[in-house]
Each structure stands twice: as C-alpha cells, then as structure tokens.
GUNU-510878 format. One record per atom (N, C-alpha, C): residue number from 1; x, y, z; atom name. Coordinates in Angstrom, 1 decimal, padded with zeros to 4 digits. Layout:
% GUNU-510878
+-----+--------+--------+--------+----+
!   k !      x !      y !      z !  a !
+-----+--------+--------+--------+----+
! NUM !      X !      Y !      Z ! CA !
...
+-----+--------+--------+--------+----+
END
This chain:
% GUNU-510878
+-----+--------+--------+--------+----+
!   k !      x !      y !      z !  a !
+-----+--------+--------+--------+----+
!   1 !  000.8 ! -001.2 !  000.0 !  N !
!   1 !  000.0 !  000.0 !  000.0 ! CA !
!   1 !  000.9 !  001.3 !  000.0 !  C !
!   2 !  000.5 !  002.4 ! -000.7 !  N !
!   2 !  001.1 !  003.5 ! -001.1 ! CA !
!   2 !  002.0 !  004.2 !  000.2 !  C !
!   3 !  002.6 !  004.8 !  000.9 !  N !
!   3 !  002.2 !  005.9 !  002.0 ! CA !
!   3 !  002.3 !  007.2 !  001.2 !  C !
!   4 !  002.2 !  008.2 !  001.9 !  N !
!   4 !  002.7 !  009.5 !  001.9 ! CA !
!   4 !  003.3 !  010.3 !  002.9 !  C !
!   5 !  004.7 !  010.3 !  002.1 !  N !
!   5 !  005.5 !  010.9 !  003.2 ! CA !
!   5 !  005.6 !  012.5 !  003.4 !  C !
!   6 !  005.2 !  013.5 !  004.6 !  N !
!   6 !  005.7 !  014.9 !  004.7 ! CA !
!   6 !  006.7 !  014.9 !  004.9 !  C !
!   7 !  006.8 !  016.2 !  004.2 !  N !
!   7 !  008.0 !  017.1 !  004.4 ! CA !
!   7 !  007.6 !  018.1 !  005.1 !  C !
!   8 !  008.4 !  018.6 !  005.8 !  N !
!   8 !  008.2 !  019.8 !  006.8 ! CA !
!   8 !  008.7 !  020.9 !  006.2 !  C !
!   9 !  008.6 !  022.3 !  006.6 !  N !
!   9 !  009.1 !  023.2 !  006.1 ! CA !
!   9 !  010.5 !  023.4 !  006.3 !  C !
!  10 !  011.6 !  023.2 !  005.4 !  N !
!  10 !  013.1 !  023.1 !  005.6 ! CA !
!  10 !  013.3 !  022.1 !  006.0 !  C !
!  11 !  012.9 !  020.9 !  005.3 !  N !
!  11 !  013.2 !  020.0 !  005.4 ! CA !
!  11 !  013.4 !  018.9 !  003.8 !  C !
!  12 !  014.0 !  017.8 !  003.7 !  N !
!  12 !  013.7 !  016.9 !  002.6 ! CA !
!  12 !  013.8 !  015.3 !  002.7 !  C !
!  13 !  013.1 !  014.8 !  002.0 !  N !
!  13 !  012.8 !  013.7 !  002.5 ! CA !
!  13 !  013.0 !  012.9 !  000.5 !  C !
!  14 !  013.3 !  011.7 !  000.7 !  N !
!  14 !  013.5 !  011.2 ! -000.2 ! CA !
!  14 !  012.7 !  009.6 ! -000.4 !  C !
!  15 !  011.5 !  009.0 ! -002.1 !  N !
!  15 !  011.0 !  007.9 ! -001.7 ! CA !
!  15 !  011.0 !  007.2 ! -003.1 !  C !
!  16 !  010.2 !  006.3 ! -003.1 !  N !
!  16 !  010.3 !  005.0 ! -004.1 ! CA !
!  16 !  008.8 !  004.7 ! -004.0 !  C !
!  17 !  008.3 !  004.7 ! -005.8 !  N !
!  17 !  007.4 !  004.3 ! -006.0 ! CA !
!  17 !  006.9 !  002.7 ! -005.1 !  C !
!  18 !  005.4 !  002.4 ! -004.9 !  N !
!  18 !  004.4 !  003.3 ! -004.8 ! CA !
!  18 !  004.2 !  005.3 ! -004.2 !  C !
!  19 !  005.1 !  005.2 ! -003.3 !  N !
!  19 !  004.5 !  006.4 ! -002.3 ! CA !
!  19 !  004.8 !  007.9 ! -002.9 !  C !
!  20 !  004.0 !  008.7 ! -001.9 !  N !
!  20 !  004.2 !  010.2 ! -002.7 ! CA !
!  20 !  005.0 !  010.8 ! -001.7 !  C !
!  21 !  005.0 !  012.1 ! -002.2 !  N !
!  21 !  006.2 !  013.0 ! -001.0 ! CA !
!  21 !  005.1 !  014.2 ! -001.4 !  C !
!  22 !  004.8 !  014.7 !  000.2 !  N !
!  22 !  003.7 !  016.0 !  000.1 ! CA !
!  22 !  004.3 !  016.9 !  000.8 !  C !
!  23 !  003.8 !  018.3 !  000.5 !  N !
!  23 !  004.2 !  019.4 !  001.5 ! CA !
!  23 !  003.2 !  020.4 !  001.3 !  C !
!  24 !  003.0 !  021.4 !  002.4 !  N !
!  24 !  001.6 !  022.2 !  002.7 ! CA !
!  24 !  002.8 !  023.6 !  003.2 !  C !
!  25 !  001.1 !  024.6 !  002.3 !  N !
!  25 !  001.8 !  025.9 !  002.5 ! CA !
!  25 !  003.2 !  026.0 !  002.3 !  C !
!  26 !  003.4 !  025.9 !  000.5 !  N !
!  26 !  004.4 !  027.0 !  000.2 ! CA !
!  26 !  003.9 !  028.3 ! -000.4 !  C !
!  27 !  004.3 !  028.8 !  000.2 !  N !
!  27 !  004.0 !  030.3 !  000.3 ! CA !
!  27 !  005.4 !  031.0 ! -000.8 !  C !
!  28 !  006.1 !  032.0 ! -000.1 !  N !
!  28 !  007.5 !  032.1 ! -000.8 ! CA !
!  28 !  008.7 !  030.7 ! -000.9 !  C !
!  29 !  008.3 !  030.1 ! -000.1 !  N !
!  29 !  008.7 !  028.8 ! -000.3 ! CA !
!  29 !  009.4 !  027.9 ! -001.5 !  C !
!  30 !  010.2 !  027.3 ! -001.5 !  N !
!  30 !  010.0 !  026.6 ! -003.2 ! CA !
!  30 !  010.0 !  024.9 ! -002.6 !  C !
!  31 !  009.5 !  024.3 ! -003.3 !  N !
!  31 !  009.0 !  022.7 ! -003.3 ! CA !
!  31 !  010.0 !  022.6 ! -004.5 !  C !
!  32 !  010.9 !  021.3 ! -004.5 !  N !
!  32 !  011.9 !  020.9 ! -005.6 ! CA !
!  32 !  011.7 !  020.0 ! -005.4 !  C !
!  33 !  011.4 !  018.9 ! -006.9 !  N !
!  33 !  011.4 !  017.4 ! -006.6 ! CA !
!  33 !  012.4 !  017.3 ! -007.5 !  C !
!  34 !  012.9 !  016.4 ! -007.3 !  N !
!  34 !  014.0 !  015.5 ! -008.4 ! CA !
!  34 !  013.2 !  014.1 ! -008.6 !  C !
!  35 !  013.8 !  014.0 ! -010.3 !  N !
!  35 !  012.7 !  012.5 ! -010.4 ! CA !
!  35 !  013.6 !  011.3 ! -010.9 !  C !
!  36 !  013.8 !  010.5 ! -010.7 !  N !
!  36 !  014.4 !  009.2 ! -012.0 ! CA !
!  36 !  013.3 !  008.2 ! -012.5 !  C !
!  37 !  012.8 !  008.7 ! -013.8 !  N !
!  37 !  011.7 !  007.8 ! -014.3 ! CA !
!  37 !  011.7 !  006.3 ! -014.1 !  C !
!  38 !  013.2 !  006.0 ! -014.3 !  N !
!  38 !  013.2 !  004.7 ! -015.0 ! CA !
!  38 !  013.5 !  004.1 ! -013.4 !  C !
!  39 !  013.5 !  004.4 ! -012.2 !  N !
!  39 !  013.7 !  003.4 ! -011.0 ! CA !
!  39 !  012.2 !  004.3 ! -010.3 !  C !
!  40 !  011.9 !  005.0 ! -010.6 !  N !
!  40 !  011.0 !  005.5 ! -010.2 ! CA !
!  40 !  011.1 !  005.8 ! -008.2 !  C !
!  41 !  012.1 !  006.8 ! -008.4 !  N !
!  41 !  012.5 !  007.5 ! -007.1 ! CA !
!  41 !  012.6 !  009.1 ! -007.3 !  C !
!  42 !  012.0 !  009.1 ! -005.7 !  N !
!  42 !  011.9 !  010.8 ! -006.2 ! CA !
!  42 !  012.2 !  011.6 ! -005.0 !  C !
!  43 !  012.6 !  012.4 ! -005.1 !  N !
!  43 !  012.8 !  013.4 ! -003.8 ! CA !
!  43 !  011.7 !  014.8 ! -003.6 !  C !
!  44 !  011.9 !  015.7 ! -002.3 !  N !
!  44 !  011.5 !  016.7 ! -002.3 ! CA !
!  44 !  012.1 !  017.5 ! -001.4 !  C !
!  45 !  012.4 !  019.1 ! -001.4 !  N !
!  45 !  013.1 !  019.9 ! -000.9 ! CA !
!  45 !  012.1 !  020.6 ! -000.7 !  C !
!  46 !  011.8 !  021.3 !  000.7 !  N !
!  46 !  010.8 !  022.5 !  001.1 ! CA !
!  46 !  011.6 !  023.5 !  001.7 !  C !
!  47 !  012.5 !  024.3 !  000.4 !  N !
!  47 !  013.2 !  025.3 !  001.3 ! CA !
!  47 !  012.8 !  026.9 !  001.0 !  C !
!  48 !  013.1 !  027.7 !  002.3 !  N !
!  48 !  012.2 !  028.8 !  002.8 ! CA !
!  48 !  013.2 !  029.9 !  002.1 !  C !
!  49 !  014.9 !  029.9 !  002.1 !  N !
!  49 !  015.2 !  031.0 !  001.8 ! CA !
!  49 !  016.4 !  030.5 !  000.4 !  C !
!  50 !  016.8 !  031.5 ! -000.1 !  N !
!  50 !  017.5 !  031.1 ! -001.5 ! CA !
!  50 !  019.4 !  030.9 ! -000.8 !  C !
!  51 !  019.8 !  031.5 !  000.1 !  N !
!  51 !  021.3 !  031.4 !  000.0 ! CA !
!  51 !  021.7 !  031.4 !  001.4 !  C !
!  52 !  022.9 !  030.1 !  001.6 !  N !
!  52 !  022.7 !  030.1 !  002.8 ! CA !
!  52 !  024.0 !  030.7 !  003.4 !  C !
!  53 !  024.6 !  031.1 !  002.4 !  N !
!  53 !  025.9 !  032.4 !  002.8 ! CA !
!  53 !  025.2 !  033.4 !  003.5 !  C !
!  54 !  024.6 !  033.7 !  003.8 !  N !
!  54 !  024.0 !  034.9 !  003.9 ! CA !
!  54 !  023.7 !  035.2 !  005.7 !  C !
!  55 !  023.9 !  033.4 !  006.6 !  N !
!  55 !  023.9 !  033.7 !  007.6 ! CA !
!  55 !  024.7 !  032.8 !  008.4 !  C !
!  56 !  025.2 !  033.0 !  009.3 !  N !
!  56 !  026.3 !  032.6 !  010.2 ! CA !
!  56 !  025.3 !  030.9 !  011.3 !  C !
!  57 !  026.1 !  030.3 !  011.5 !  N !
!  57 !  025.9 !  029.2 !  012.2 ! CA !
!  57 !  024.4 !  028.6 !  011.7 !  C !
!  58 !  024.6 !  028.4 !  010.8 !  N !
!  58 !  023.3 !  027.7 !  010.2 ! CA !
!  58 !  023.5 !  026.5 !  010.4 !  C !
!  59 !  022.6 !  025.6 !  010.8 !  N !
!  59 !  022.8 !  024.0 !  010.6 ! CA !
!  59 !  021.4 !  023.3 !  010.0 !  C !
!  60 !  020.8 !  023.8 !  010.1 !  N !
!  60 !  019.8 !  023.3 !  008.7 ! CA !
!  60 !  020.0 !  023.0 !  007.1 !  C !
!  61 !  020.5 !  022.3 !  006.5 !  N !
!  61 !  020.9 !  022.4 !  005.4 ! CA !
!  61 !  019.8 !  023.1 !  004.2 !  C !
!  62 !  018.8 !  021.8 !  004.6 !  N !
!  62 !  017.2 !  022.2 !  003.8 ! CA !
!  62 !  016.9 !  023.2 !  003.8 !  C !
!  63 !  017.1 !  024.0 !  004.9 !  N !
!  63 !  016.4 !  025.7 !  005.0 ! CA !
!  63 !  017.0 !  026.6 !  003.3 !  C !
!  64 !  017.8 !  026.3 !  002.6 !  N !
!  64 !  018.3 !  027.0 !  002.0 ! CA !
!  64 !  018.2 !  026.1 !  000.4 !  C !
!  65 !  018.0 !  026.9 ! -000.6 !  N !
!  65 !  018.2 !  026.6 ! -001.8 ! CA !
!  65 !  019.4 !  025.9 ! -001.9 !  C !
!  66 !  020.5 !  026.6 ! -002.2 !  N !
!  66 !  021.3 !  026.5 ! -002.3 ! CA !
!  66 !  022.0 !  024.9 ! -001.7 !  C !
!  67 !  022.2 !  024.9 ! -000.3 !  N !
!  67 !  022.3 !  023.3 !  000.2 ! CA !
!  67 !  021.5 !  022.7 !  000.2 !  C !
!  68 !  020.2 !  023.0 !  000.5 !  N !
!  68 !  019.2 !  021.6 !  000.3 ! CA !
!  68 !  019.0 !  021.1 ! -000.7 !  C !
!  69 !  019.2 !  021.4 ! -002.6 !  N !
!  69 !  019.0 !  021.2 ! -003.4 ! CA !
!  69 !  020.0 !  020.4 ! -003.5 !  C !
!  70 !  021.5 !  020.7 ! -003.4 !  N !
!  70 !  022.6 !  019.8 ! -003.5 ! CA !
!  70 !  022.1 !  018.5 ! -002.6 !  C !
!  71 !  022.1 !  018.8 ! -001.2 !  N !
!  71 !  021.6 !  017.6 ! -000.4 ! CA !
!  71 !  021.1 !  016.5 ! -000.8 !  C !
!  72 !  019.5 !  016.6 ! -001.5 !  N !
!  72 !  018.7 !  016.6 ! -002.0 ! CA !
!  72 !  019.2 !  015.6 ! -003.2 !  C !
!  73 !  020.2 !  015.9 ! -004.0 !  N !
!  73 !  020.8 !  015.6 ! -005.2 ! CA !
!  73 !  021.6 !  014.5 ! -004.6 !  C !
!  74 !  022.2 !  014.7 ! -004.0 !  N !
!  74 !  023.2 !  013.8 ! -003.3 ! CA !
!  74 !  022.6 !  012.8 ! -002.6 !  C !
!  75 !  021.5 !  013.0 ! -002.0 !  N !
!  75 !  020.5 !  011.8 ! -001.1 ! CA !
!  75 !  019.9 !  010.9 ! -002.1 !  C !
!  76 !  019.3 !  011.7 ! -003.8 !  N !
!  76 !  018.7 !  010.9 ! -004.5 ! CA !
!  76 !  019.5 !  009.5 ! -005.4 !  C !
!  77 !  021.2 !  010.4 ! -005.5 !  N !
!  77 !  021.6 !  009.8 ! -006.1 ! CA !
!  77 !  022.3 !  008.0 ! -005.0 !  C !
!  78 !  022.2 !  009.1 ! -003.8 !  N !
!  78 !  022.9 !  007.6 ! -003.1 ! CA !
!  78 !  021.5 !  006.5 ! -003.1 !  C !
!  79 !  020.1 !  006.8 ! -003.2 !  N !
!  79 !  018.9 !  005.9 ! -003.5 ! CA !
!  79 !  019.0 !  005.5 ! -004.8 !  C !
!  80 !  020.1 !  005.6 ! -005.3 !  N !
!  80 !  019.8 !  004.3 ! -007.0 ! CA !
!  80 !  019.8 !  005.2 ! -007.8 !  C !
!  81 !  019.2 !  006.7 ! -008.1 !  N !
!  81 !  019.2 !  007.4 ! -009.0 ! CA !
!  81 !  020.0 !  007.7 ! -009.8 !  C !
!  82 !  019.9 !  007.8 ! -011.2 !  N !
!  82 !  020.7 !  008.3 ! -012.2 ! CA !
!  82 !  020.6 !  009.1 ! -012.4 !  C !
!  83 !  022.0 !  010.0 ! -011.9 !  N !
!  83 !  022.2 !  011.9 ! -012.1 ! CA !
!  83 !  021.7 !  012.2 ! -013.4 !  C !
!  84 !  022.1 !  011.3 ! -014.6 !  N !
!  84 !  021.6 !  011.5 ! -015.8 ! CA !
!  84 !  020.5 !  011.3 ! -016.6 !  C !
!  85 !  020.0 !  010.5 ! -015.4 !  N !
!  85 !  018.3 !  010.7 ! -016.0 ! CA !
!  85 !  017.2 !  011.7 ! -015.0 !  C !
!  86 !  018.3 !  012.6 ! -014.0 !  N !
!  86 !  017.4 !  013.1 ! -013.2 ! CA !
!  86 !  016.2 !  014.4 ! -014.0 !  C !
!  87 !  014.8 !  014.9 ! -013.3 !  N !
!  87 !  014.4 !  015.7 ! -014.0 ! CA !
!  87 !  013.6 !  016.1 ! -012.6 !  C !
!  88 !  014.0 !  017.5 ! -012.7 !  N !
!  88 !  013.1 !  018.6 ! -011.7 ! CA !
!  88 !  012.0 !  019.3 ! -011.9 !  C !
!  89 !  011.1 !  019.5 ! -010.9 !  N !
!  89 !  010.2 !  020.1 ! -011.1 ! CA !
!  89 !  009.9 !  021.5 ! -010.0 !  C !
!  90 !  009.3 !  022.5 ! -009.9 !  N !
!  90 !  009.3 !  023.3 ! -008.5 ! CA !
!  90 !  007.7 !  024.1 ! -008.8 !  C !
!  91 !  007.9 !  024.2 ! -007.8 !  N !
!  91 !  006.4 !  025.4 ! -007.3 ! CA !
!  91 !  006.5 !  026.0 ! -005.5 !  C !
!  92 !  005.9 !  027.0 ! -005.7 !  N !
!  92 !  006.0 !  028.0 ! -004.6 ! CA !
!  92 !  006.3 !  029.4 ! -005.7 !  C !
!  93 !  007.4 !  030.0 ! -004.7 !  N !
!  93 !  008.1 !  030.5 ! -004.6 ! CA !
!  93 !  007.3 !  032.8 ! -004.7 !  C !
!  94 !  006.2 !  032.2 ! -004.0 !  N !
!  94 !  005.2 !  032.9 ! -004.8 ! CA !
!  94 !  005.5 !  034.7 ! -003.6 !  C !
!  95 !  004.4 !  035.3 ! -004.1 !  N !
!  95 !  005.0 !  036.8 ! -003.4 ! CA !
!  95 !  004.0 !  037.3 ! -002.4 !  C !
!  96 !  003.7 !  036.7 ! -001.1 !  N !
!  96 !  002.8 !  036.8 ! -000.3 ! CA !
!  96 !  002.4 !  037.7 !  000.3 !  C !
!  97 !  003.5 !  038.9 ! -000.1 !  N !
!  97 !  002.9 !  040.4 !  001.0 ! CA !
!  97 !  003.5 !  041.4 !  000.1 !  C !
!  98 !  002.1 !  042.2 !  000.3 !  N !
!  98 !  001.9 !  043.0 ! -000.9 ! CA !
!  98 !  003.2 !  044.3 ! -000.1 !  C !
!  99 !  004.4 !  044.6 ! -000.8 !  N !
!  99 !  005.3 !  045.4 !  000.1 ! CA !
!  99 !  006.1 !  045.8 ! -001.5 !  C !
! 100 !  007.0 !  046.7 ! -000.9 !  N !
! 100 !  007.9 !  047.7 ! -002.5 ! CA !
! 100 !  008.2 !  046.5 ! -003.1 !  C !
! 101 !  008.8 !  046.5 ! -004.5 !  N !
! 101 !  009.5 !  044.9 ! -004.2 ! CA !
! 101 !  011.0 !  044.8 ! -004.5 !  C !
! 102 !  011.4 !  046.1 ! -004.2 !  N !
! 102 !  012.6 !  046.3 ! -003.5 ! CA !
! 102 !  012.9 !  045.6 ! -002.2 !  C !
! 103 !  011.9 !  045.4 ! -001.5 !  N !
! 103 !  012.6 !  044.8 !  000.2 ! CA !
! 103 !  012.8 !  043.7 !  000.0 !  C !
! 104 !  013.5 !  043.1 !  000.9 !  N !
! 104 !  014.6 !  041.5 !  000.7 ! CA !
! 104 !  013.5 !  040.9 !  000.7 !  C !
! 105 !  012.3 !  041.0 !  001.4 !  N !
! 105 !  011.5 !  040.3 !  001.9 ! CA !
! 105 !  010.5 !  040.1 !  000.8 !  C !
! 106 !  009.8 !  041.3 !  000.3 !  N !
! 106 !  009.1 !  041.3 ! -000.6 ! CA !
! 106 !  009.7 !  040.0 ! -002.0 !  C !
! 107 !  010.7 !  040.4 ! -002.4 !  N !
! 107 !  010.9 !  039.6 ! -003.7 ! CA !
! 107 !  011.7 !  038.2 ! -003.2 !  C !
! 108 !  011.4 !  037.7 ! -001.9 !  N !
! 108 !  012.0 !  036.2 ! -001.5 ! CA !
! 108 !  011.6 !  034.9 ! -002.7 !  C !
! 109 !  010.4 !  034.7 ! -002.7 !  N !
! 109 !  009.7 !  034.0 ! -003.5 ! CA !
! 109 !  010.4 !  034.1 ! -005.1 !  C !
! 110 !  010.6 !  035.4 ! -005.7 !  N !
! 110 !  011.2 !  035.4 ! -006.7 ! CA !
! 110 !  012.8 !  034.8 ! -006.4 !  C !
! 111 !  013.7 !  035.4 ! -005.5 !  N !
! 111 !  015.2 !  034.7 ! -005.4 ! CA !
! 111 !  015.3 !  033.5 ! -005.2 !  C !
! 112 !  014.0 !  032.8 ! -004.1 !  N !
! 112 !  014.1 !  031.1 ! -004.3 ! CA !
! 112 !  013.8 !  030.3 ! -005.8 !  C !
! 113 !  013.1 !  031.5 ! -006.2 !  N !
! 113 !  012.8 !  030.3 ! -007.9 ! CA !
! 113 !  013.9 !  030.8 ! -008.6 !  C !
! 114 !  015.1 !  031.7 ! -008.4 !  N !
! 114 !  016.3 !  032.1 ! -009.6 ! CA !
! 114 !  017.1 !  031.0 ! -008.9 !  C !
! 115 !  017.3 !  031.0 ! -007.3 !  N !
! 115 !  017.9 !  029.9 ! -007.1 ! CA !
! 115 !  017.6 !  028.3 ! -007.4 !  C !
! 116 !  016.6 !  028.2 ! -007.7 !  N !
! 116 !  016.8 !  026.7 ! -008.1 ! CA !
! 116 !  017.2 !  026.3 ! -009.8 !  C !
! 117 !  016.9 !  027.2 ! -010.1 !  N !
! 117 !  017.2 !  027.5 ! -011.6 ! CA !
! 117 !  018.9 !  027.5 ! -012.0 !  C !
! 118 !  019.2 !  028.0 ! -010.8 !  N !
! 118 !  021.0 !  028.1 ! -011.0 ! CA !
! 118 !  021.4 !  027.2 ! -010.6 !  C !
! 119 !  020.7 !  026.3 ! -009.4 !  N !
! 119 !  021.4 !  025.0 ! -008.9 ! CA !
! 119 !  021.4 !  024.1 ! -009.7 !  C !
! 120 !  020.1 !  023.9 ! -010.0 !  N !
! 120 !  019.8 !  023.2 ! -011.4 ! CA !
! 120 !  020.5 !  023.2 ! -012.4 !  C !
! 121 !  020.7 !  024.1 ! -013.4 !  N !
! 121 !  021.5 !  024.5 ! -014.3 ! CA !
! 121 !  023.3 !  023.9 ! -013.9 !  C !
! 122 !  023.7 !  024.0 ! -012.7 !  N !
! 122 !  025.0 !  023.8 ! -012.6 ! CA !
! 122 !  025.0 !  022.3 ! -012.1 !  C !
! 123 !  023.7 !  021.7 ! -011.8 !  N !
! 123 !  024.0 !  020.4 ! -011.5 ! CA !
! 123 !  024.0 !  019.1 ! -012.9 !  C !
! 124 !  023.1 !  020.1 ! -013.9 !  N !
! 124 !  023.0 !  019.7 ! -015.5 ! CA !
! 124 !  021.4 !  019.2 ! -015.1 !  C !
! 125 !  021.2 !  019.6 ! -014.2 !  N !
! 125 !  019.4 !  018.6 ! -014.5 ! CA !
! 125 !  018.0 !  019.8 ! -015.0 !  C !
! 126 !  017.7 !  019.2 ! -016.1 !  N !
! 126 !  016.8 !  019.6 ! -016.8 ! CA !
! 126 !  015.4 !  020.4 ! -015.8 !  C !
! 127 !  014.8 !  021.2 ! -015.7 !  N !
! 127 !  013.6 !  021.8 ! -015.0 ! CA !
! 127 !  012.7 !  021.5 ! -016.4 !  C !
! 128 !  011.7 !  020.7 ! -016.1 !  N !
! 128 !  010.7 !  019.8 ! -016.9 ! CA !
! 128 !  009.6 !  021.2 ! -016.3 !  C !
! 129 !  009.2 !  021.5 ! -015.3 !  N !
! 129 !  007.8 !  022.1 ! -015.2 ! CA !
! 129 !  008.1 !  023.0 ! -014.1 !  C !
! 130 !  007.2 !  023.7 ! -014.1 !  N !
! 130 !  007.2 !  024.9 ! -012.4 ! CA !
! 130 !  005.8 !  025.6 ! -012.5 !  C !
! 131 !  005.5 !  025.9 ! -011.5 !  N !
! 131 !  004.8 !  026.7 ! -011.3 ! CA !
! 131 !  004.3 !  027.4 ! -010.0 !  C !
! 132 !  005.2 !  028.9 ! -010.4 !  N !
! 132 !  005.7 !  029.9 ! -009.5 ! CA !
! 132 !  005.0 !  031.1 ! -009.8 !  C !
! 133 !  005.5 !  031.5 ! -008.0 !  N !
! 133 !  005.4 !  033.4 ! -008.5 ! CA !
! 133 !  003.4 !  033.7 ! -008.3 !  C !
! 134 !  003.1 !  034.9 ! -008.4 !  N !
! 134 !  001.5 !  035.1 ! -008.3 ! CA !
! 134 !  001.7 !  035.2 ! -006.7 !  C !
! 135 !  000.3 !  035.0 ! -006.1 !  N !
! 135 !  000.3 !  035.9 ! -004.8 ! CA !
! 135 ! -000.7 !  034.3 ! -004.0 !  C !
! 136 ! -000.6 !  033.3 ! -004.6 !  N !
! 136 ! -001.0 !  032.7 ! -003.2 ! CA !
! 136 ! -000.1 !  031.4 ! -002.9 !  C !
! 137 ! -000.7 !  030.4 ! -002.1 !  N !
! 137 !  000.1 !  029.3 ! -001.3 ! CA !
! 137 ! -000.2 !  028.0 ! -002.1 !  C !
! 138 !  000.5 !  027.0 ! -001.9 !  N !
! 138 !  000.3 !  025.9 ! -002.5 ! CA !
! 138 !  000.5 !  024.9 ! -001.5 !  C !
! 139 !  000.0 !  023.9 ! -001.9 !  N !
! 139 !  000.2 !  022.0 ! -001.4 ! CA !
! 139 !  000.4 !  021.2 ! -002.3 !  C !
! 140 !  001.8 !  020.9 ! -002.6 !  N !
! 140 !  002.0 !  020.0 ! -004.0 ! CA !
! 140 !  002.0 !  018.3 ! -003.2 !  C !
! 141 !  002.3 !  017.9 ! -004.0 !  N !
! 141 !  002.5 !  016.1 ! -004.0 ! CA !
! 141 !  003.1 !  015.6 ! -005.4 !  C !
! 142 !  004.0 !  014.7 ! -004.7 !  N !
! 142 !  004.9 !  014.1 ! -006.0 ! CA !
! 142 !  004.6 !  012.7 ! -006.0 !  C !
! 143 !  003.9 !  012.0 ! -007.0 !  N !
! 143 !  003.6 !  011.1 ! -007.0 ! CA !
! 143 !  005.0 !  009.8 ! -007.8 !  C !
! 144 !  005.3 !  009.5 ! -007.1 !  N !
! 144 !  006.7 !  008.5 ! -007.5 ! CA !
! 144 !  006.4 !  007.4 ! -008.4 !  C !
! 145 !  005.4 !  007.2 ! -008.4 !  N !
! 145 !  004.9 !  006.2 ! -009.7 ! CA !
! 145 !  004.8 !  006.9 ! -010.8 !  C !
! 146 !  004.2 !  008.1 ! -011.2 !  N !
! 146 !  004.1 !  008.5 ! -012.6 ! CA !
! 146 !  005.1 !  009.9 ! -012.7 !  C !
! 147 !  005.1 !  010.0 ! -011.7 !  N !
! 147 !  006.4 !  011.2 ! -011.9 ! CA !
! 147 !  005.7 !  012.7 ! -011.9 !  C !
! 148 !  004.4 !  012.7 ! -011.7 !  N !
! 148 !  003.3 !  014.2 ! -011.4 ! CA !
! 148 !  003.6 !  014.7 ! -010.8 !  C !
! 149 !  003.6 !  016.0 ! -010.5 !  N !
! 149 !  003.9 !  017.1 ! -009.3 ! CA !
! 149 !  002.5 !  018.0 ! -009.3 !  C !
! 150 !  001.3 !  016.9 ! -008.5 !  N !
! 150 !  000.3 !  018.0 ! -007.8 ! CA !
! 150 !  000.4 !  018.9 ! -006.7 !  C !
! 151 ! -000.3 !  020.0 ! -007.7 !  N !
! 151 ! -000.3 !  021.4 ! -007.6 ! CA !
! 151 ! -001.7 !  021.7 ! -007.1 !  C !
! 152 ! -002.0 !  021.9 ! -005.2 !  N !
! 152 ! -002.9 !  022.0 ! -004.9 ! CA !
! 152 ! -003.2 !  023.6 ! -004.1 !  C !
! 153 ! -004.0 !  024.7 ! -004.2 !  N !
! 153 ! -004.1 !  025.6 ! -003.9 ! CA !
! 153 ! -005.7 !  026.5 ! -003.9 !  C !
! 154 ! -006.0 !  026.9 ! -002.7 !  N !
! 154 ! -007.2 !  027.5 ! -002.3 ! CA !
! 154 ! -008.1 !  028.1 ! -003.5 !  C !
! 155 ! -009.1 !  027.8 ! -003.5 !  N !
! 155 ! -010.0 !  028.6 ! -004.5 ! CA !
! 155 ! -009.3 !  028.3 ! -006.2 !  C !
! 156 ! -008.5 !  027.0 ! -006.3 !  N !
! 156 ! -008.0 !  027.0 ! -007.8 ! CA !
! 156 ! -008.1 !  025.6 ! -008.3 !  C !
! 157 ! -007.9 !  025.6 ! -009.4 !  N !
! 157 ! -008.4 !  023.9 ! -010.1 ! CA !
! 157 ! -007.2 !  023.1 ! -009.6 !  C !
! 158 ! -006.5 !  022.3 ! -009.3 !  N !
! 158 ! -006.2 !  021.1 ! -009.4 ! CA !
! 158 ! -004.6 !  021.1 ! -010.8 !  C !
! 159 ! -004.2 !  021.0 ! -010.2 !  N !
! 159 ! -002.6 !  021.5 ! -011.3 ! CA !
! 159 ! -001.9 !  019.8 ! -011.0 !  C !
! 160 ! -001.7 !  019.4 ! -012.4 !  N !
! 160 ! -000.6 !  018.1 ! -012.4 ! CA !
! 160 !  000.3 !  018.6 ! -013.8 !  C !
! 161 !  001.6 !  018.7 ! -013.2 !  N !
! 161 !  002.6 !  019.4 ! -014.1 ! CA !
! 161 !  003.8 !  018.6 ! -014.2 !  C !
+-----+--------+--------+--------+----+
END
C-alpha cells in the first residue's frame, strides 16, 4: 500500500514508487522534486530562503536553496538514481505580502525560484515544469509512480505538471 511521506518546512525527504512526497503551505517557499523515471525515485526539498551564505551558524541544510538542493541531489543519487536521468520540477516561490518589491523580503519567493534555476543548471538537470510566483500558497505532491507534481491551492483547479 502507497504511503505518503511529509516534508516539513526546511526539510527533505527522499521515496520510491508506490509512495508520494507532500508538502503544505508553500508560500515564498519553493518545493523541488527531483525524479528518476526509470527506477521510479523521487525526492523533495521544502526550502524557505534562496542562500545560505547569507547567515552565520546555520545547521539546517534544507532551509536554503542552495544546500538543500545539493543535499537533495546527493540523497537521491545515493537511493539508485541516475544523475543523468534526473528531471526537476518546482512550485511556490510565490510573493505573499503585498510590500515595494525592492525589500529582501518582498521579492524572496522570486530569489528562491532564480535559485533553483542556478542550482539546477549547474548540476546539468533539466527543469521539466514549475509553477511559480503570483500571490498565493500551494500544497503539491509528488507522485513516485508517474512522476506528477500536484499542484494544490485554495479557491484553484487542481494542477498536475
């Protein structure tokens, strides 16, 4: 029988078909899954800020684009995955308070989706889908059997990307 594993906020968790990987309320947030069709393993990353230079004695890896994506990459590939068949997907990253969008804070959601885009890019794995940015929250799920990334959010249809 299937499970479904959470992920918590700044956190990542890694699974193997049947089961899915869910996360609730991303907000500026970004959700990253990594997929390998052909063993059918998949990960997910629920991280809150894009760079984790940015602050002193961090020990959260997940909290940050930047490490948790690598993490992430590095957890999937030690589960069997082929780096060269990996393919990413993301959602969040979106802009929750209406502020200049000059302040750090304001445009967060926008720097966590440039950062995954660069991690990606430098790790060579393809970004298959996204869906970012706009003004509300999401609840995705990664289904490990077909490789979907539902896209669930208040007052909206139903998104499999």
């Amino acid at each position: 029988m299937a499970k479904t594993i959470k992920v918590a906020m700044a956190d990542l968790q890694i699974a193997k078909a049947p089961d899915c990987l869910t996360t609730l309320g991303l907000g500026s947030c970004i959700g990253l899954t990594l997929y390998d069709p052909v063993i059918k393993v998949g990960g997910l990353v629920h991280y809150m800020l894009p760079d984790s230079t940015k602050l002193r004695n961090n020990t959260n890896i997940a909290k940050f684009g930047d490490t948790g994506i690598k993490e992430l990459y590095n957890q999937i590939v030690k589960a069997g995955a082929n780096p060269r068949r990996l393919v990413a997907k993301i959602a969040g990253g979106a802009k929750m308070f209406e502020m200049a969008s000059t302040t750090a804070i304001g445009c967060v959601g926008d720097r966590n989706t440039e950062m995954a885009k660069q991690m990606l890019s430098s790790l060579k794995i393809p970004l298959k889908a996204e869906d970012t940015g706009l003004n509300y929250g999401r609840t995705v799920i990664l289904d490990c059997e077909t490789g979907n990334y539902i896209i669930k959010a208040v007052g909206k249809s139903e998104k499999v990307i």
